[in-house]
N, CA, C and O atoms as a Tripos MOL2 file, in Angstrom:
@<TRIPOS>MOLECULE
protein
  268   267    67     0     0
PROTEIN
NO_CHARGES

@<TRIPOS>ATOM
      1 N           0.8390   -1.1730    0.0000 N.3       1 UNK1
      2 CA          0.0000    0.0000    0.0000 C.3       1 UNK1
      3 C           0.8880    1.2400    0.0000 C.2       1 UNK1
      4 O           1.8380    1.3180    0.7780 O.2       1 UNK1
      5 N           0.5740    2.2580   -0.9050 N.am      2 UNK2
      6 CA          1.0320    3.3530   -0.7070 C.3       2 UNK2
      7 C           0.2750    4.5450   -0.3470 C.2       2 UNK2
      8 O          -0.7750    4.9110   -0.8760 O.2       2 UNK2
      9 N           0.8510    5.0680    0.5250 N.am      3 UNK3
     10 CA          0.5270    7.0020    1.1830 C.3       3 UNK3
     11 C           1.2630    7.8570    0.6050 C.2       3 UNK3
     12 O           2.4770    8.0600    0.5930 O.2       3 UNK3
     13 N           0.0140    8.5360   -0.0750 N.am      4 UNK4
     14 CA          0.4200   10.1570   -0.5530 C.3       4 UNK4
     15 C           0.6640   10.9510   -0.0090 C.2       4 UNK4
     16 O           0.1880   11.7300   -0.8350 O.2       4 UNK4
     17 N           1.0630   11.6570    0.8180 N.am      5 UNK5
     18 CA          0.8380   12.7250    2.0740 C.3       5 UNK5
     19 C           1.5080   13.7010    1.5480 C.2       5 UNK5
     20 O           1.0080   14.6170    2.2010 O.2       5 UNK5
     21 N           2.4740   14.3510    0.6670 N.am      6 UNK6
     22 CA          2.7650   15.7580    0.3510 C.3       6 UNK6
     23 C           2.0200   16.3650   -0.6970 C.2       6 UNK6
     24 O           1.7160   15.9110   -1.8010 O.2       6 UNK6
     25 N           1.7370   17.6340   -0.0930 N.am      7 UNK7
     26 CA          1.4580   18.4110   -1.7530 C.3       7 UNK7
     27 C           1.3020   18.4960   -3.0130 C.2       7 UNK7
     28 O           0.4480   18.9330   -3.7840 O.2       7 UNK7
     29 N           2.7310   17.7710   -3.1010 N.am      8 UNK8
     30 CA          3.1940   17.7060   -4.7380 C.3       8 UNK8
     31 C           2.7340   16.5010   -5.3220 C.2       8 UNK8
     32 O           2.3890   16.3570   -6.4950 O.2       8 UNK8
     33 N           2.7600   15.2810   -4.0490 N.am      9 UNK9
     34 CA          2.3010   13.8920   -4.3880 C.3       9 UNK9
     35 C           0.6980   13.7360   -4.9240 C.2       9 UNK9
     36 O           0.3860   13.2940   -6.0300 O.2       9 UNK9
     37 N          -0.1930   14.1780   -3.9320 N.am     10 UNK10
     38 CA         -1.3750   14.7520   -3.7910 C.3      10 UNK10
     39 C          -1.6980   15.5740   -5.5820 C.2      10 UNK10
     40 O          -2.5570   15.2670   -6.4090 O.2      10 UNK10
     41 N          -0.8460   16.4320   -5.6360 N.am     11 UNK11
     42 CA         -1.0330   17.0400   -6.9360 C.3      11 UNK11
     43 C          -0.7550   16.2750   -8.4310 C.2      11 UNK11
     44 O          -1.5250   16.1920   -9.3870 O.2      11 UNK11
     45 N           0.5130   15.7900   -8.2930 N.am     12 UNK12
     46 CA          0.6630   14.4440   -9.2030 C.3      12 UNK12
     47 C          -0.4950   13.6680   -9.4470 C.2      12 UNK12
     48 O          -0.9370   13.5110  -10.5850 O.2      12 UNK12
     49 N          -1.1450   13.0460   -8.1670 N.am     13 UNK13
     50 CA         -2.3760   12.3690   -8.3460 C.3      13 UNK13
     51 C          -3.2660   12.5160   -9.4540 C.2      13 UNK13
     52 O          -3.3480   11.9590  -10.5490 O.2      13 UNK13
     53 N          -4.0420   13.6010   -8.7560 N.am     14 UNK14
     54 CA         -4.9150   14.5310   -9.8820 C.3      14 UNK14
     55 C          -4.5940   14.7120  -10.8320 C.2      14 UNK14
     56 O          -5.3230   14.2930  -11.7310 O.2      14 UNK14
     57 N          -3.6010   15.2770  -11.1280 N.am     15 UNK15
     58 CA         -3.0060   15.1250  -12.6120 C.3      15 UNK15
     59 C          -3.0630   14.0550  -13.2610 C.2      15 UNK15
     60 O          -3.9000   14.0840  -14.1640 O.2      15 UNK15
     61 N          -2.3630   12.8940  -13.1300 N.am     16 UNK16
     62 CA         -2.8930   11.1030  -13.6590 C.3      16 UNK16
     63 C          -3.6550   11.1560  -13.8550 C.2      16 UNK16
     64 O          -3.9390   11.1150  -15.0520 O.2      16 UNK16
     65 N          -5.1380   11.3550  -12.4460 N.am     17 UNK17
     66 CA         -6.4640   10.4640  -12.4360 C.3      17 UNK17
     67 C          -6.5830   11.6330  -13.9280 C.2      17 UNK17
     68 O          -6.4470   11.1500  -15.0520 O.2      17 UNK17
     69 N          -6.7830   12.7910  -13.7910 N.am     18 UNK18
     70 CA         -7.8430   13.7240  -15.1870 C.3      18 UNK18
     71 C          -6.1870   13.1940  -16.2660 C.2      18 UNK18
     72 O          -6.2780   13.7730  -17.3480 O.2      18 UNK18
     73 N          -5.5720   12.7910  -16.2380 N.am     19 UNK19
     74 CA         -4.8960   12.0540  -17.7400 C.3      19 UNK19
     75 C          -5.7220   10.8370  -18.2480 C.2      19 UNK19
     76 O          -6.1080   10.7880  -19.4160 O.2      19 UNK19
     77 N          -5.9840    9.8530  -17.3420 N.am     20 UNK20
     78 CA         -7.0250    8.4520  -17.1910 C.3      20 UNK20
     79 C          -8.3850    9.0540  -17.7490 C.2      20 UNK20
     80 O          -8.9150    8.5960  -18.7610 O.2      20 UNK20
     81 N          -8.7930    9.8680  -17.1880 N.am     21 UNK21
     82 CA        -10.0730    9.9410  -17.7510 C.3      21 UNK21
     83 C         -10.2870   11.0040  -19.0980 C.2      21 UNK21
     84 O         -11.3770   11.1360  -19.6550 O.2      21 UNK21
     85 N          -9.1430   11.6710  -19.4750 N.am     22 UNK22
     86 CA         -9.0410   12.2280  -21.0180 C.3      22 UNK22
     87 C          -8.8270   10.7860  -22.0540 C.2      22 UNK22
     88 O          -9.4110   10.5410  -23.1090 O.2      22 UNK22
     89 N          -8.0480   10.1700  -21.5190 N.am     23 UNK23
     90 CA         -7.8520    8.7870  -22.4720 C.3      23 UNK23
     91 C          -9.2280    7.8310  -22.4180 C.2      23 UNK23
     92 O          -9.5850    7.3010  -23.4700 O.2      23 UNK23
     93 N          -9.9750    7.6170  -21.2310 N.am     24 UNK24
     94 CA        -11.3750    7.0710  -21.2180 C.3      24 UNK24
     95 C         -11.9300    7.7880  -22.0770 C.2      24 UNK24
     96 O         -12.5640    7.1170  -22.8910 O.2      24 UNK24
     97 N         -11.9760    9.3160  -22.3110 N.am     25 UNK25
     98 CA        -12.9200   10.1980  -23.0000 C.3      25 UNK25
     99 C         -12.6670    9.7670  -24.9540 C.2      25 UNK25
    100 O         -13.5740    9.4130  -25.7070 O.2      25 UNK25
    101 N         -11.3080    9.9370  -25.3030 N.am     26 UNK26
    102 CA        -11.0960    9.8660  -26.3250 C.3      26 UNK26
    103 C         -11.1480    8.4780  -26.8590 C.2      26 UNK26
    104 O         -10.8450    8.1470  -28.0060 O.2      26 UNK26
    105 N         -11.7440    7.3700  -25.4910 N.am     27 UNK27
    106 CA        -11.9150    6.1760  -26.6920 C.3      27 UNK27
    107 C         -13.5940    6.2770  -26.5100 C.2      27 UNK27
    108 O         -14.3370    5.2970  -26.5550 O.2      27 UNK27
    109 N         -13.9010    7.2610  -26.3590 N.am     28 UNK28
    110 CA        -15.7530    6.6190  -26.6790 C.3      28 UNK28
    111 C         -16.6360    6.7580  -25.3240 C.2      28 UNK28
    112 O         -17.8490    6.6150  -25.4820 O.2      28 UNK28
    113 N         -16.0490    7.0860  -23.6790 N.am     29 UNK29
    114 CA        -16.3570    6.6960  -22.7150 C.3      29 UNK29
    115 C         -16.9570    7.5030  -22.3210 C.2      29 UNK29
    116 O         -16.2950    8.4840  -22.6590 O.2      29 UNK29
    117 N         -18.2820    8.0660  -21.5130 N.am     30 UNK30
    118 CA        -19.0540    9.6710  -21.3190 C.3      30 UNK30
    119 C         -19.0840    9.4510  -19.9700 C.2      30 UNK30
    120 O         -19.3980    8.4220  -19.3710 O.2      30 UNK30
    121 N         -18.6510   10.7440  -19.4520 N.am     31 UNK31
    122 CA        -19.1160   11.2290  -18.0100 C.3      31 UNK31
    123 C         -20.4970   12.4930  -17.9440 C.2      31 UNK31
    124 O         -20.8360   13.2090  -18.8860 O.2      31 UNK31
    125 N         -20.8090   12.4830  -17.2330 N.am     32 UNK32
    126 CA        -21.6260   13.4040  -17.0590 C.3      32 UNK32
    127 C         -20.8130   14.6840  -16.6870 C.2      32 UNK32
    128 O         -21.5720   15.5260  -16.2090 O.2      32 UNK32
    129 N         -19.7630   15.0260  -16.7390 N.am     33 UNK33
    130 CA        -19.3550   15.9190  -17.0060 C.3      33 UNK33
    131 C         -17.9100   15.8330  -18.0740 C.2      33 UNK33
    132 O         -16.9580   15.1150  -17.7680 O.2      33 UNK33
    133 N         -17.9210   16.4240  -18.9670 N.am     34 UNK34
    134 CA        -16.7240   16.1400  -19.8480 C.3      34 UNK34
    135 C         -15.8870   16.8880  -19.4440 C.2      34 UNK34
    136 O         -15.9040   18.0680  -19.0930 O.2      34 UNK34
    137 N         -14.6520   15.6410  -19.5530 N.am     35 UNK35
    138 CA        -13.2260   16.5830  -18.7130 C.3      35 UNK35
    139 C         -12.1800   17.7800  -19.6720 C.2      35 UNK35
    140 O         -11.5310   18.7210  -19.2140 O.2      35 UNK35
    141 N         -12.3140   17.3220  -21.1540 N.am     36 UNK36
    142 CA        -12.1740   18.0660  -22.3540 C.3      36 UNK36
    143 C         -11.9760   19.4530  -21.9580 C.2      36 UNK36
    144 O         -10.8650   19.9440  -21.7560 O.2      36 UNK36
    145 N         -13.3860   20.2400  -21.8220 N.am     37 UNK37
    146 CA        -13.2590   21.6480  -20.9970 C.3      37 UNK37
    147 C         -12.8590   22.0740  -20.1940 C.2      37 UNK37
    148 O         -12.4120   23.2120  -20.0480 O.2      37 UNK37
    149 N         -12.9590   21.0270  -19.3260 N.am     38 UNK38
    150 CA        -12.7200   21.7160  -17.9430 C.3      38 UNK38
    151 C         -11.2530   21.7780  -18.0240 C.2      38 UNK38
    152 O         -10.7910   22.7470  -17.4210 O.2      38 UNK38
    153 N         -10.1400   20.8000  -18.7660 N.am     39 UNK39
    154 CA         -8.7890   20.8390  -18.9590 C.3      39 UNK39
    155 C          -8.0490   22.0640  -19.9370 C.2      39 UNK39
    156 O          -6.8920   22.4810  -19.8840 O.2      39 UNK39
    157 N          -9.0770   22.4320  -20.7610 N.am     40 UNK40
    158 CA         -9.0080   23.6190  -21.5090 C.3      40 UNK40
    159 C          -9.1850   24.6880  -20.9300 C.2      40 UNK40
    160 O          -8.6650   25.6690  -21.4630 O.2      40 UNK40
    161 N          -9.8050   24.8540  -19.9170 N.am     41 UNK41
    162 CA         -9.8620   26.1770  -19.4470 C.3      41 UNK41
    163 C          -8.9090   25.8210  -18.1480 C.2      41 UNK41
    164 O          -8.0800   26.7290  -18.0860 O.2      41 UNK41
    165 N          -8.8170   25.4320  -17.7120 N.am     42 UNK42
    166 CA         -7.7400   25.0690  -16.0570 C.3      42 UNK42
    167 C          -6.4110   25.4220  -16.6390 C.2      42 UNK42
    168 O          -5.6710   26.1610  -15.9910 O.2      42 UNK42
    169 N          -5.9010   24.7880  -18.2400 N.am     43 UNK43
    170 CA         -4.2390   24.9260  -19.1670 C.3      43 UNK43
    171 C          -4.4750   25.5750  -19.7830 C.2      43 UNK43
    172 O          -3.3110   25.8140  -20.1070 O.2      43 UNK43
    173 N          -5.3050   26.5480  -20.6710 N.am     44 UNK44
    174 CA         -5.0720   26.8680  -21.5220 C.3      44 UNK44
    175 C          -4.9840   26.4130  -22.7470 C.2      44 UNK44
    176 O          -4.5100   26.9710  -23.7370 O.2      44 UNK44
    177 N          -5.5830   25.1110  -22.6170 N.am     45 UNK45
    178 CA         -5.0190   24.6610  -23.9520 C.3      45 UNK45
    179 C          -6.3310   24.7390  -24.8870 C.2      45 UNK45
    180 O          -7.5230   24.8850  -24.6150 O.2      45 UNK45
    181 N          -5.3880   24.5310  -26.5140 N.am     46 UNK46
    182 CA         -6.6540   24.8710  -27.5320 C.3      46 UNK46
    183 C          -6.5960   23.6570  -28.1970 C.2      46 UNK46
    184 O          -5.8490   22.7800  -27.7610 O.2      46 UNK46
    185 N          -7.4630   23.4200  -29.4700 N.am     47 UNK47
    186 CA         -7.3130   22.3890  -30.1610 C.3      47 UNK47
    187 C          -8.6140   21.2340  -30.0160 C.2      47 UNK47
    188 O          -9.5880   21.3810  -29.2780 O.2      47 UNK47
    189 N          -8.3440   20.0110  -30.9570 N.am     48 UNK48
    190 CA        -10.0990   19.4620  -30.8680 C.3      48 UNK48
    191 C          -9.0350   18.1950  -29.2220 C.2      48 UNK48
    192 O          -7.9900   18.4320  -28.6150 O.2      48 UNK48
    193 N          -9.8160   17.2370  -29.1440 N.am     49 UNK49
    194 CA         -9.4280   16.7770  -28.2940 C.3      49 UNK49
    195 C          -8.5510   15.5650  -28.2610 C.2      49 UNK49
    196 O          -8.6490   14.8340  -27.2760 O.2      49 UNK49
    197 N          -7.7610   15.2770  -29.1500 N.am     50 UNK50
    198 CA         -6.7200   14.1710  -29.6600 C.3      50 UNK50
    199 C          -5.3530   15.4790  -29.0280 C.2      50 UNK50
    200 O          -4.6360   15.2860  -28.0460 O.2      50 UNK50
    201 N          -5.3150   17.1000  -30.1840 N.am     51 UNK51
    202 CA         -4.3550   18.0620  -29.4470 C.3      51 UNK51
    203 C          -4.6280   18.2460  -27.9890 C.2      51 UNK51
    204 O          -3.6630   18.2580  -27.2250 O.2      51 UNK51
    205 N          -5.6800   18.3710  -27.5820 N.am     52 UNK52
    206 CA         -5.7310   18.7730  -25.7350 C.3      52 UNK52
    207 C          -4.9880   17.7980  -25.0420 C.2      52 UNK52
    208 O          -4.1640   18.0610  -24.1660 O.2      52 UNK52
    209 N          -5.3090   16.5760  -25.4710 N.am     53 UNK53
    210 CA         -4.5680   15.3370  -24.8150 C.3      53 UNK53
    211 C          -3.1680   15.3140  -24.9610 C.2      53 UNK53
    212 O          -2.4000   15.2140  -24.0040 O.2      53 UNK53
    213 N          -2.7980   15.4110  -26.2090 N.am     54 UNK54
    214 CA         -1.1140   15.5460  -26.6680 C.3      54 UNK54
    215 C          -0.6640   16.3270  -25.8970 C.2      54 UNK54
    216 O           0.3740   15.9940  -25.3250 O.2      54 UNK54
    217 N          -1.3750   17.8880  -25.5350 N.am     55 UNK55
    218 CA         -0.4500   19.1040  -25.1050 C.3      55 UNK55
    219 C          -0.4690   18.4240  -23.4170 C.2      55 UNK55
    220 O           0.6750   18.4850  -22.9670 O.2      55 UNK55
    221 N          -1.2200   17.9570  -22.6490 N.am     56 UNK56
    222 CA         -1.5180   17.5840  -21.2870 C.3      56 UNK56
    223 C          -0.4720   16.4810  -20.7420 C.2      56 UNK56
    224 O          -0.0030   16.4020  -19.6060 O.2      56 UNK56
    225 N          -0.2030   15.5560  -21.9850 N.am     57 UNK57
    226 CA          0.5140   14.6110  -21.9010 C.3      57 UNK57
    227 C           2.2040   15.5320  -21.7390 C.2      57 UNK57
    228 O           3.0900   15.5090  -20.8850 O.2      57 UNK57
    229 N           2.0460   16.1480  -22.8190 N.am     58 UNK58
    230 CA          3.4710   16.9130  -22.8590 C.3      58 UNK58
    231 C           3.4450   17.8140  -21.4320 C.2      58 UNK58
    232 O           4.4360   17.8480  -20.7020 O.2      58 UNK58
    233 N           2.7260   18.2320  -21.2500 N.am     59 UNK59
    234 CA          2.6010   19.6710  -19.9880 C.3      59 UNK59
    235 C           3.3830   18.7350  -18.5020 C.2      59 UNK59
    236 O           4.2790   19.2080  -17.8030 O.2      59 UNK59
    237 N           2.6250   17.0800  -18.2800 N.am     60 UNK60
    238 CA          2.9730   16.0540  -17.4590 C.3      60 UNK60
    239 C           4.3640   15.6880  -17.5890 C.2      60 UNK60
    240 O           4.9690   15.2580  -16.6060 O.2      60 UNK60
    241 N           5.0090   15.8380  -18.8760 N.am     61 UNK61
    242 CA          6.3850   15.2070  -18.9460 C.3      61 UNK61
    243 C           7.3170   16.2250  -18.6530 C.2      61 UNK61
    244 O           8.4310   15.9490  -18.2100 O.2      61 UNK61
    245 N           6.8030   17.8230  -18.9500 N.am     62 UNK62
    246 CA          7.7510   18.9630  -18.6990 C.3      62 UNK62
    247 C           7.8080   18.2850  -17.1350 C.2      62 UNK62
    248 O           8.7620   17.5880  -16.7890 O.2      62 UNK62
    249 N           6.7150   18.5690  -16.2850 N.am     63 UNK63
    250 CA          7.0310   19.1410  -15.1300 C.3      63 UNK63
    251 C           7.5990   17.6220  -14.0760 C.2      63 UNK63
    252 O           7.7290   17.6320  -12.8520 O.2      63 UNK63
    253 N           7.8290   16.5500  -14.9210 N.am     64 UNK64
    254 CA          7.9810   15.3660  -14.4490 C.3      64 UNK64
    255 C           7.7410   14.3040  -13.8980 C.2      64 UNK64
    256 O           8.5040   13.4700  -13.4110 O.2      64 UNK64
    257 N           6.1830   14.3530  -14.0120 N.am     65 UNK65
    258 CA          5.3170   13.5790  -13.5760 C.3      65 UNK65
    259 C           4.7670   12.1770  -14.4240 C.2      65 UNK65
    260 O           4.0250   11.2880  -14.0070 O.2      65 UNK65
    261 N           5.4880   12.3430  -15.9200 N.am     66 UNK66
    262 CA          5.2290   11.4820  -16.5220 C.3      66 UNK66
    263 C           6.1440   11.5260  -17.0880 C.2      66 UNK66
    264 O           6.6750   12.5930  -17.3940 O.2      66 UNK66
    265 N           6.8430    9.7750  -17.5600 N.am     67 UNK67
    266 CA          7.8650    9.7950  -17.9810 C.3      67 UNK67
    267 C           8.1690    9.2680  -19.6590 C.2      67 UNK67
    268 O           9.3120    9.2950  -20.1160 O.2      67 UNK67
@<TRIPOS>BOND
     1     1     2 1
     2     2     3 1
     3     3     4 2
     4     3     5 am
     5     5     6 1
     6     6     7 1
     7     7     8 2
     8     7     9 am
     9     9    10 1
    10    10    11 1
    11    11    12 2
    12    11    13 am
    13    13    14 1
    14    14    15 1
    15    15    16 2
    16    15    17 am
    17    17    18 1
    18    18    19 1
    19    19    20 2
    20    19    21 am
    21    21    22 1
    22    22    23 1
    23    23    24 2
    24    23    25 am
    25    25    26 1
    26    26    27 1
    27    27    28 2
    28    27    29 am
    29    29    30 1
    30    30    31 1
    31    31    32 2
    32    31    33 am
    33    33    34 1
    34    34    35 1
    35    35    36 2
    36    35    37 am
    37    37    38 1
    38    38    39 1
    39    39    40 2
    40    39    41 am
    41    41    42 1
    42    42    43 1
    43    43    44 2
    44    43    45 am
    45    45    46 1
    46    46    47 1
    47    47    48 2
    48    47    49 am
    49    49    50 1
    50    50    51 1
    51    51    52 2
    52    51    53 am
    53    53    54 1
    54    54    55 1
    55    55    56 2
    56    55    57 am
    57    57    58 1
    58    58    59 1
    59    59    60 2
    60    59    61 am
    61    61    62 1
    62    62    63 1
    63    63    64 2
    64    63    65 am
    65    65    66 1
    66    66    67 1
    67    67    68 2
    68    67    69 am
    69    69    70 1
    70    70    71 1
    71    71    72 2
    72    71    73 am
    73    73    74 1
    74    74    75 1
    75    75    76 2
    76    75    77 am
    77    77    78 1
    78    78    79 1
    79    79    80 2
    80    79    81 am
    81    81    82 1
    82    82    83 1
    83    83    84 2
    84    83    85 am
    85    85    86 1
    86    86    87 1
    87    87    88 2
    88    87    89 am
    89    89    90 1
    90    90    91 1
    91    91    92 2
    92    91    93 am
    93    93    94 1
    94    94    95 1
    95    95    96 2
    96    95    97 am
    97    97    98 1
    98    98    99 1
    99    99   100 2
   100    99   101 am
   101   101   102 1
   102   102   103 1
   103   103   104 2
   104   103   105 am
   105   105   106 1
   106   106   107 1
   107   107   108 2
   108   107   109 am
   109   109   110 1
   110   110   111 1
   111   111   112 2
   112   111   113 am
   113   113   114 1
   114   114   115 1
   115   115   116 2
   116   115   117 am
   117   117   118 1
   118   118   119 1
   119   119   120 2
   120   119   121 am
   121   121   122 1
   122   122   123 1
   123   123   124 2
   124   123   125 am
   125   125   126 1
   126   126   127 1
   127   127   128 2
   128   127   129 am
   129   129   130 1
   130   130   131 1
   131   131   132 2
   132   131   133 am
   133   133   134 1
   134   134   135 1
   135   135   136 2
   136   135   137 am
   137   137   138 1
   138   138   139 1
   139   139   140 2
   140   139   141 am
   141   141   142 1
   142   142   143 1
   143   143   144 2
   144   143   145 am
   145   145   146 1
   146   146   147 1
   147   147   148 2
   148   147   149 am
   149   149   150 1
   150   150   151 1
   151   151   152 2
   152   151   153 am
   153   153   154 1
   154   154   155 1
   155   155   156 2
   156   155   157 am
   157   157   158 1
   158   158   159 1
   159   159   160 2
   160   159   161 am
   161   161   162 1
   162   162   163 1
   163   163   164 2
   164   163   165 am
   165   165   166 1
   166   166   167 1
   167   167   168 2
   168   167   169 am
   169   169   170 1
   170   170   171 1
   171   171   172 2
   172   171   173 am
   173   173   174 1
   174   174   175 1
   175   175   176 2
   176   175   177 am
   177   177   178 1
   178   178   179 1
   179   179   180 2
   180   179   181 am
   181   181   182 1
   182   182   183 1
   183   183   184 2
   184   183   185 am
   185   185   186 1
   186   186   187 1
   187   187   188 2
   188   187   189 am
   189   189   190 1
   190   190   191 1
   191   191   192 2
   192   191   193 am
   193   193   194 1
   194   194   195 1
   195   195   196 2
   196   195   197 am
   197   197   198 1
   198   198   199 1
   199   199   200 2
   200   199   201 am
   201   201   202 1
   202   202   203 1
   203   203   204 2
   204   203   205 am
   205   205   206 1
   206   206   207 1
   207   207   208 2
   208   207   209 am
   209   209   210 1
   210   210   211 1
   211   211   212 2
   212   211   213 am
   213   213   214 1
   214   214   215 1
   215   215   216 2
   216   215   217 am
   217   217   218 1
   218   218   219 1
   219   219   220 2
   220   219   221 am
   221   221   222 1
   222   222   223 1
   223   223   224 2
   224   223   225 am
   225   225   226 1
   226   226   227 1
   227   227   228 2
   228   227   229 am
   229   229   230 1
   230   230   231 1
   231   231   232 2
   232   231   233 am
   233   233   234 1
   234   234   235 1
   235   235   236 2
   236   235   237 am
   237   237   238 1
   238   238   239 1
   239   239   240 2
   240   239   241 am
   241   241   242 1
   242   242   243 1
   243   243   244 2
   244   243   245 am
   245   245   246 1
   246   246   247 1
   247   247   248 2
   248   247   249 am
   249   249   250 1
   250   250   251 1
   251   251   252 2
   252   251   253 am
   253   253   254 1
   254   254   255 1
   255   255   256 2
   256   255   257 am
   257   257   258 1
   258   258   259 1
   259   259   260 2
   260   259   261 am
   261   261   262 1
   262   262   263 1
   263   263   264 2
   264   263   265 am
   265   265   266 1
   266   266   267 1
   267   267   268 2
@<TRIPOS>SUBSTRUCTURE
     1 UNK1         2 RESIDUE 1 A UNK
     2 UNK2         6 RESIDUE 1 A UNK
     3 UNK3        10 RESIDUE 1 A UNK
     4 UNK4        14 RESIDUE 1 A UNK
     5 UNK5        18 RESIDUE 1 A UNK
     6 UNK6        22 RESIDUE 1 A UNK
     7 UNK7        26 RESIDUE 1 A UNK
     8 UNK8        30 RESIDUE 1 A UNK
     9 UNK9        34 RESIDUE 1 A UNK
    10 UNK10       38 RESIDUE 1 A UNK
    11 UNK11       42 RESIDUE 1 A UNK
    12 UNK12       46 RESIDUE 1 A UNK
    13 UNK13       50 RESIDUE 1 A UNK
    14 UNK14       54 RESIDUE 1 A UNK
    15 UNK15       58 RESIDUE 1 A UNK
    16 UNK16       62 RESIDUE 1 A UNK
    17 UNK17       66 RESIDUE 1 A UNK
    18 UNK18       70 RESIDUE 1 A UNK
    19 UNK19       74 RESIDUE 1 A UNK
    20 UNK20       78 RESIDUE 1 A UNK
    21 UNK21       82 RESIDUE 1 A UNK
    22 UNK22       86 RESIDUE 1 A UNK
    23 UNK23       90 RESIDUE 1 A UNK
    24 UNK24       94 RESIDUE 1 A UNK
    25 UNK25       98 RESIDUE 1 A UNK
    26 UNK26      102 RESIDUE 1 A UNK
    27 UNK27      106 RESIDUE 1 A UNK
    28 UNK28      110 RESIDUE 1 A UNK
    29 UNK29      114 RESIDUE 1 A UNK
    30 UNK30      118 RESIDUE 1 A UNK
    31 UNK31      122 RESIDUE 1 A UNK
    32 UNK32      126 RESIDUE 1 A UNK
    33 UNK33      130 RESIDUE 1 A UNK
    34 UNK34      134 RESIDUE 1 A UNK
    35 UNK35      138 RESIDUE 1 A UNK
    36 UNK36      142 RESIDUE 1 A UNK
    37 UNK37      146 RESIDUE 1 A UNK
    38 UNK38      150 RESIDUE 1 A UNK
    39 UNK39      154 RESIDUE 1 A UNK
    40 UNK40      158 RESIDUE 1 A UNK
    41 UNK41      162 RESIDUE 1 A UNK
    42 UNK42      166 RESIDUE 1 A UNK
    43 UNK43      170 RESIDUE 1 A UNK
    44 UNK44      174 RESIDUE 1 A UNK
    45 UNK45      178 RESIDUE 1 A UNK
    46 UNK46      182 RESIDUE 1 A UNK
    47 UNK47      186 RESIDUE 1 A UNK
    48 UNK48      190 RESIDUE 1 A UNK
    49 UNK49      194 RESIDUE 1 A UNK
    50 UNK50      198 RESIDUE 1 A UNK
    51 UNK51      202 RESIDUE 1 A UNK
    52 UNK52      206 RESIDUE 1 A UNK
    53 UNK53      210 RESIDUE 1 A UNK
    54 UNK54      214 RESIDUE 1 A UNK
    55 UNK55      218 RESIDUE 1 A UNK
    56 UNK56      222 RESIDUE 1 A UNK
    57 UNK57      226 RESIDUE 1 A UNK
    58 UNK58      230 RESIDUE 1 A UNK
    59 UNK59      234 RESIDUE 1 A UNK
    60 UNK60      238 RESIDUE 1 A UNK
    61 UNK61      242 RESIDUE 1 A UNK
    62 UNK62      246 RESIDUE 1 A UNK
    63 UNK63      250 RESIDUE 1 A UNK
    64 UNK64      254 RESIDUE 1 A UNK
    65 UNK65      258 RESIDUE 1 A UNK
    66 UNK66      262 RESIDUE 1 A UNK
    67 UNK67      266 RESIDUE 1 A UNK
């Protein structure tokens, strides 16, 4: 079992889980709320949603959370 307990760990998290559920989104999968937007307006990012994912994926590898 692992414990998250810092900040940054905690923040990493979130970051993954809304990566997991952009990749659920882009194969076909619906939430009642689509994460698409809400990731576009939180980054900044533009584009249909294959680019939102690319730039999110890249944004995760700058800051080193994904390798």
């Amino acid at each position: 079992m692992t414990m998250i307990d810092t900040p940054d760990g905690i923040e990493a998290f979130r970051l993954l889980s809304i990566r997991g559920r952009l990749r659920l989104e882009l194969l076909g999968m619906r939430f009642r709320i689509n994460t698409f937007p809400v990731v576009k307006r939180e980054f900044g990012f533009k584009g249909n949603n294959q680019k939102v994912f690319d730039q999110y994926e890249a944004m995760l590898k700058e800051r080193g959370i994904l390798k």
